[in-house]
C-alpha positions in Angstrom: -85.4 -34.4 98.1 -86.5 -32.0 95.3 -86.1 -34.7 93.0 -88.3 -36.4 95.2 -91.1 -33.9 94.9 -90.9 -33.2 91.7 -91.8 -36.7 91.3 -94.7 -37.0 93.2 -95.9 -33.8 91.5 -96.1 -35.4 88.0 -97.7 -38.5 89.8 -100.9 -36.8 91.9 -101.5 -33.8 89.0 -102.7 -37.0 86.9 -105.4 -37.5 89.7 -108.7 -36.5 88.6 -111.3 -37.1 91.4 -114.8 -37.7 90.4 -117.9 -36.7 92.5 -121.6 -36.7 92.4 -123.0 -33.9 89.8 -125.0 -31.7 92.7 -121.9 -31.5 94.3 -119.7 -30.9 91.5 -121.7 -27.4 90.5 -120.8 -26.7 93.8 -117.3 -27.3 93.5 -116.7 -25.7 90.6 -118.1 -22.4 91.3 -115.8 -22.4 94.0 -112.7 -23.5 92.1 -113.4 -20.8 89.5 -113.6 -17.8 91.6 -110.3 -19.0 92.9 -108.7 -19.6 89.5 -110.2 -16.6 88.4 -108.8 -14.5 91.3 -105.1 -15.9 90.3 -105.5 -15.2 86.6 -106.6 -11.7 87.1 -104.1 -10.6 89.5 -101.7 -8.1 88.4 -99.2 -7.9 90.9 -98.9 -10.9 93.3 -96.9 -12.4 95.5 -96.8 -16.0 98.1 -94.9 -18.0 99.4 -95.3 -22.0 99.1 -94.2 -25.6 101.2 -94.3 -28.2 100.2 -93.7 -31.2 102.5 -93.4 -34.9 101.8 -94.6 -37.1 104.8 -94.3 -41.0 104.4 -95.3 -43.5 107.4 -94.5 -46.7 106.8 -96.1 -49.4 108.5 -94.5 -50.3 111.8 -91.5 -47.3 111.3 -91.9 -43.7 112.0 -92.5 -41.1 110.2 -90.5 -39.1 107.8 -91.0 -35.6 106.4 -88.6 -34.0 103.4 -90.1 -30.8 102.6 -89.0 -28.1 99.9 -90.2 -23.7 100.1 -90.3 -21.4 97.2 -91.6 -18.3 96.6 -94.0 -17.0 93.8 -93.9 -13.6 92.1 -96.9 -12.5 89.1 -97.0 -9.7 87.3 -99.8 -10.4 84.7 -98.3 -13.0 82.2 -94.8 -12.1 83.5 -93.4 -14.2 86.9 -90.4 -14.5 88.3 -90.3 -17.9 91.2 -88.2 -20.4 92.8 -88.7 -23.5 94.0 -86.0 -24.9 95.8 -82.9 -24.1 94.0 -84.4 -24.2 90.7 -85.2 -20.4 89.4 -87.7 -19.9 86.8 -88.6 -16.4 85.0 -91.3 -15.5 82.1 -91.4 -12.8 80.2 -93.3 -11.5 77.0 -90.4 -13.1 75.2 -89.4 -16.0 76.8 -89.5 -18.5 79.8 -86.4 -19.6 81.2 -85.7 -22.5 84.0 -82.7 -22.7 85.7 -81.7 -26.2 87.4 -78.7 -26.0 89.4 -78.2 -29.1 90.6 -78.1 -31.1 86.9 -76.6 -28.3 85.6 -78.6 -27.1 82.3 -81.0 -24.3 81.9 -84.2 -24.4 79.7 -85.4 -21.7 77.0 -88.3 -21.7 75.3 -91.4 -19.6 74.6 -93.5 -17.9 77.2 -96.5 -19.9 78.2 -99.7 -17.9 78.0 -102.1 -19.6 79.5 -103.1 -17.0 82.5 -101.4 -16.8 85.9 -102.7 -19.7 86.8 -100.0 -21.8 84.2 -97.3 -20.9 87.1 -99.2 -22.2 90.0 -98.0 -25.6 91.7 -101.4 -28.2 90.6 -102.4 -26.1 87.7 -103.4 -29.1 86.1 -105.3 -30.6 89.2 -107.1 -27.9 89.8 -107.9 -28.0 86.0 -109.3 -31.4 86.2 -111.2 -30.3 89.5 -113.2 -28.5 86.5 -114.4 -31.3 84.7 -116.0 -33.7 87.3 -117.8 -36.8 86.5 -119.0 -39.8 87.7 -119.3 -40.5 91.5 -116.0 -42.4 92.9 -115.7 -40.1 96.1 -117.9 -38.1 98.4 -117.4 -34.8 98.7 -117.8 -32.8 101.6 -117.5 -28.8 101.7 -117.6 -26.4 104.7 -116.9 -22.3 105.5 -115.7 -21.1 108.8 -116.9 -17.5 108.3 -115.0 -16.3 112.0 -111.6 -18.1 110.8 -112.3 -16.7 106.7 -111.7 -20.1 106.0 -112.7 -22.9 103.4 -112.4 -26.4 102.6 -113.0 -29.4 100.1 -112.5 -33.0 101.3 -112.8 -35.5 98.4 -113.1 -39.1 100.1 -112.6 -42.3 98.0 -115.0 -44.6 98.8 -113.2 -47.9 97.4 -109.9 -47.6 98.6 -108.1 -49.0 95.8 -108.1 -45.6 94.8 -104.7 -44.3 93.7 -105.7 -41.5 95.9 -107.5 -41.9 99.1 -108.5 -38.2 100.3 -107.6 -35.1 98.5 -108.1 -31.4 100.4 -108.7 -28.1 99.2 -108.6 -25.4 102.0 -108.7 -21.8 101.0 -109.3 -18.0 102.7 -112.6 -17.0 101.7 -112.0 -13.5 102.2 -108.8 -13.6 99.7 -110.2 -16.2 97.9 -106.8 -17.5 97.8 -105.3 -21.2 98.2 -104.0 -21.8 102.0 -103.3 -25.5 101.3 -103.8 -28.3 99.3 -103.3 -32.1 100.3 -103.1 -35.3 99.0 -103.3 -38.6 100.7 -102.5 -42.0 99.2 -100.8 -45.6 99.9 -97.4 -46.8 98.4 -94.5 -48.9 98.9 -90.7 -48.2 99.6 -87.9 -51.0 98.9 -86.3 -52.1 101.7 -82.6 -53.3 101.2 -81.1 -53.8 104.2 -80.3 -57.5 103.8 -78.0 -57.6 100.4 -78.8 -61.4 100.4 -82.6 -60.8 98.9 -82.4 -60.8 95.5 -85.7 -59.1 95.5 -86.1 -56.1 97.5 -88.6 -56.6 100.3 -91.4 -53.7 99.5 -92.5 -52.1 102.9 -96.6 -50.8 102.4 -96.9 -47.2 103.7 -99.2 -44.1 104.0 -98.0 -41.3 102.4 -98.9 -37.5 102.4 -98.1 -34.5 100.4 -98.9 -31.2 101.4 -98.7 -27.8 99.5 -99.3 -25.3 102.0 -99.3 -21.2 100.5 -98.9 -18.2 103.1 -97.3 -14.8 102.8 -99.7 -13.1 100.3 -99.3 -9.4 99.4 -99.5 -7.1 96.5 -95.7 -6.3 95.3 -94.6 -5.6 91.6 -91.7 -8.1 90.8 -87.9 -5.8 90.3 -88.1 -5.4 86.2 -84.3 -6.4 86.6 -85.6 -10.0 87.4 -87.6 -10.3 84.1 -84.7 -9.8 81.9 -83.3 -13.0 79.9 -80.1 -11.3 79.4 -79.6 -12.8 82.8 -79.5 -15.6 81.4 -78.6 -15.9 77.6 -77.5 -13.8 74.7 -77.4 -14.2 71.2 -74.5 -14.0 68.9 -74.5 -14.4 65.5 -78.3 -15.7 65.9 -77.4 -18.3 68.2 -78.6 -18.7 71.6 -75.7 -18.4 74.5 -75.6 -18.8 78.0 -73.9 -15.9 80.3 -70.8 -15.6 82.0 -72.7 -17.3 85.4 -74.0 -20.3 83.5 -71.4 -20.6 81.0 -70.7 -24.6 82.3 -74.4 -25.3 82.1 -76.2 -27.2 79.3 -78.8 -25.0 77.5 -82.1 -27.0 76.3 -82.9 -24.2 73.8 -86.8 -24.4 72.0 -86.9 -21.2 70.0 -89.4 -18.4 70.6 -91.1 -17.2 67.4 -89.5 -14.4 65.9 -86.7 -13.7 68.1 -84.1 -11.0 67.8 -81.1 -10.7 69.4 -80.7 -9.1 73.0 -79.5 -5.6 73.1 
């Protein structure tokens, strides 16, 4: 399933919807101020869904869906998605995958908070709107403190059909973000086909964020010497992930871990 999700990540962060140019000043100042609000933060902390839905035509419905939980401290986080654990500090960023067994080193990314939020890059490209291939639509419920941005395809060729920003206005904080778009899944239930009859469905991912509140992250969790060591000026895994593989991309100017 995370595999799954991790797919479709890589697939919808390439969409870059494009709306009429009134609309996109609009947009962006909104998109800003929230972008803003998650690079500035010093200490914060969520809690993210994210749920696969697929509906293919004439079958029912089925839902995979993956939690995590986020934890900034300026350009230092500590999150995990899944099983997979991931920690930055000002020396290094580390990712831990259990299931395929190897861990990642390399150097921090410092970019603003933003570079560890799920659709960095969409929201990015939500920055730099062009010509008009969807309607947009905005609205504020001031009694609920909430917000929303419904980008519409109008030629539905579109690799995406509807995208949805919704946000708490007060916060000014992500609640939800959600993609809609049209696919197909291989059907091989009759081994005789030589070609895999391709079922059409509607598909749906949603990232839904909840949970906010201000909490520094433990400083014992920002510490790579959970995770490597270095001998000799090599880089080692620890004791826990001594049978993993270590994908190691050197940090400038590193000196070994006391």
């Amino acid at each position: 399933m995370r595999r799954k999700i991790f797919s479709l990540l890589l697939i919808l962060q390439g969409f870059t919807p494009a709306v009429k140019a009134q609309d996109a000043a609009k947009v962006k100042e909104i998109l800003s101020a929230i972008s803003h609000n998650y690079d500035t933060s010093t200490n914060l902390r969520f809690g993210v869904r994210f749920t696969n839905i697929s509906e293919p035509k004439g079958e029912a419905p089925v839902s995979d869906n993956v939690e995590g939980t986020y934890a900034v401290q300026g350009k230092n986080a500590f999150y995990r998605l899944g099983n997979i654990e991931t920690m930055q500090n000002d020396s290094f960023f580390v990712a831990v995958y259990p299931d395929d067994q190897f861990v990642l080193v390399s150097k921090p990314k410092n970019n603003g908070n933003t570079v560890f939020f799920p659709f960095k890059e969409t929201m990015d490209s939500l920055l730099r709107l062009s010509a008009a291939k969807y309607n947009i639509t905005t609205a504020i419920n001031k009694a609920e403190k909430k917000g929303s941005i419904v980008f519409s395809a109008k030629d539905s060729l579109e690799k995406v059909t509807e995208f949805k920003i919704e946000y708490n206005t007060s916060l000014g904080l992500l609640t939800s973000l959600r993609y809609l778009y049209y696919g197909y899944k291989e059907a091989r239930e009759d081994y005789k086909l030589q070609q895999p009859r391709l079922i059409f469905q509607k598909k749906t991912m949603l990232i839904e964020f909840y949970g906010y509140s201000n909490q520094e992250i433990d400083p014992l969790l920002l510490k790579e010497t959970n995770y490597i060591f270095f001998e000799a000026g090599e880089c080692k895994l620890t004791e826990k992930y001594k049978d993993y593989k270590l994908f190691y991309n050197p940090p400038p100017q590193v000196s070994e871990s006391q």
